[in-house]
C-alpha positions as CSV (number, residue, x, y, z in Angstrom):
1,X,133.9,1.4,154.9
2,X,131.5,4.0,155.3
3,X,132.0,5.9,152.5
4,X,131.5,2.8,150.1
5,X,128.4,1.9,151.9
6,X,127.1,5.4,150.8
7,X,128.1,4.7,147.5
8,X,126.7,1.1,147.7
9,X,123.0,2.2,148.7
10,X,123.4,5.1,146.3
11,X,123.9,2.6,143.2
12,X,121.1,0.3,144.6
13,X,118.5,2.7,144.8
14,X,119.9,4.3,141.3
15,X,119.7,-0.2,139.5
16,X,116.4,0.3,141.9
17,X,114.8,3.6,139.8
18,X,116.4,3.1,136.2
19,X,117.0,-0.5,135.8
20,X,113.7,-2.5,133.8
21,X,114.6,-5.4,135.5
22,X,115.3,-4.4,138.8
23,X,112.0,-2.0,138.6
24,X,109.9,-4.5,137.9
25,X,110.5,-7.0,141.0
26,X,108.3,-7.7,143.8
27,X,110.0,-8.6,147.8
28,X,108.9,-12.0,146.5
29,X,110.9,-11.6,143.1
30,X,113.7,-10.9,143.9
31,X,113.7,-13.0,147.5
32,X,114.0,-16.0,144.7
33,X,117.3,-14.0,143.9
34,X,118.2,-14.0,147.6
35,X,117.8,-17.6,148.4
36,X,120.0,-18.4,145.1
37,X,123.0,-16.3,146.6
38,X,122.8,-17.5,149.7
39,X,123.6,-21.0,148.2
40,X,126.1,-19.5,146.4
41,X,128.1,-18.4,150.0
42,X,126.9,-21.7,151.6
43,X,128.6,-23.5,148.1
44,X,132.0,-21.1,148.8
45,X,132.3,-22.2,152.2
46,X,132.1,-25.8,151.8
47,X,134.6,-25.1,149.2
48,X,137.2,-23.4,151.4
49,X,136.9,-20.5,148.4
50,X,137.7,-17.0,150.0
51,X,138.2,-15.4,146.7
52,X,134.6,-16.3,145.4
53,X,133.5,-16.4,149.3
54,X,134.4,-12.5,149.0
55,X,132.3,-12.1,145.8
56,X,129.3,-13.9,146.9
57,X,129.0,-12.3,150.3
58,X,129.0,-9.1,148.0
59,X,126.4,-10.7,145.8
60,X,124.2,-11.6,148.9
61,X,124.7,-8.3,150.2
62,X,123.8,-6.3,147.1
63,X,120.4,-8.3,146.9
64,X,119.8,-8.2,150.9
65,X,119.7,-4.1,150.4
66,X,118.0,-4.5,147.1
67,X,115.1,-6.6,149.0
68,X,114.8,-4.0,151.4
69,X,114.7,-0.9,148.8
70,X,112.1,-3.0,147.0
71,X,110.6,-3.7,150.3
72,X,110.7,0.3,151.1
73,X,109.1,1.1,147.1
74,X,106.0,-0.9,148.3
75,X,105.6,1.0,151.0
76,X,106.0,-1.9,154.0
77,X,109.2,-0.4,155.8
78,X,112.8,1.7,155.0
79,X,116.1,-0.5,154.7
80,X,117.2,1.5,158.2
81,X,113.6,0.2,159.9
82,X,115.2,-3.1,159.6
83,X,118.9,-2.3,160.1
84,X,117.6,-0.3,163.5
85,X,115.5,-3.8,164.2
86,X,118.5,-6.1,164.1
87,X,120.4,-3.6,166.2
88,X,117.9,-3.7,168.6
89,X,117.9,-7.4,168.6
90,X,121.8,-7.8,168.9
91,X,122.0,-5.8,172.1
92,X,119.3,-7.7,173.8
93,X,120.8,-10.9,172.7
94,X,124.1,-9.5,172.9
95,X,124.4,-6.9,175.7
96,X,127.7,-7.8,176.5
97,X,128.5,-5.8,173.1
98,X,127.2,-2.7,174.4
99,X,128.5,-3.0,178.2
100,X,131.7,-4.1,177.3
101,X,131.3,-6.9,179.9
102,X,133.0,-10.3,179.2
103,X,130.8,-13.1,179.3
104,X,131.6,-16.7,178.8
105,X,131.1,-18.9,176.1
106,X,128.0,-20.6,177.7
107,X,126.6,-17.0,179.4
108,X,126.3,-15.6,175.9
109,X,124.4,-18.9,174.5
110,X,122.4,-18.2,177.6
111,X,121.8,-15.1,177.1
112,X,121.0,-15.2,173.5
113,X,118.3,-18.3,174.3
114,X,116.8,-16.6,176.7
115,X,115.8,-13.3,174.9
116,X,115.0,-15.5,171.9
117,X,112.4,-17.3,174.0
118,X,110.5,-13.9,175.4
119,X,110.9,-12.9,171.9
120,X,108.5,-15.5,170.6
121,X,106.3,-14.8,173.7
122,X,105.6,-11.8,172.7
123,X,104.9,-12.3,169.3
């Protein structure tokens, strides 16, 4: 998989620098685009439709990365400031994936509330 993540945030930024259309959005653009294939994987789910589920999650994917390039070309953060800020969120909600500990069912939703909560207290 790694390998054709390379190549998938190598074709991005490439639609990012020579495509008009692509060029010309804003984060609040192309967020529009976002939204509209996130219904479209919401839509394949209800469906029970793993072949187009497949597709879309691709789809949603492509513009998730294509919101942070665009993000990145306005100069507010890089694609790996946000990857590196839901890491960082997923092992304080999630330590158990780091430890290796087993936690129950209601220990992780604990857990998970909990951090959410001093989250918001410190923002």
């Amino acid at each position: 998989m790694e390998k054709e993540f390379e190549e998938f945030v190598k074709l991005a930024r490439k639609a990012l620098a020579e495509s008009p259309w692509a060029n010309m959005q804003t984060v609040k653009s192309y967020s529009a685009q976002l939204a509209s294939e996130a219904d479209e994987v919401q839509e394949a789910v209800s469906k029970g439709d793993s072949g187009n589920l497949k597709a879309e999650l691709g789809d949603l994917f492509w513009d998730t990365l294509m919101v942070m390039l665009i993000a990145e070309k306005q100069g507010w953060f890089k694609p790996e400031d946000s990857i590196g800020s839901v890491l960082e969120k997923m092992k304080r909600r999630k330590p158990f994936l780091v430890t290796g500990r087993r936690v129950t069912l209601e220990e992780e939703e604990r857990v998970w509330a909990e951090e959410k909560e001093k989250e918001k207290k410190r923002q």
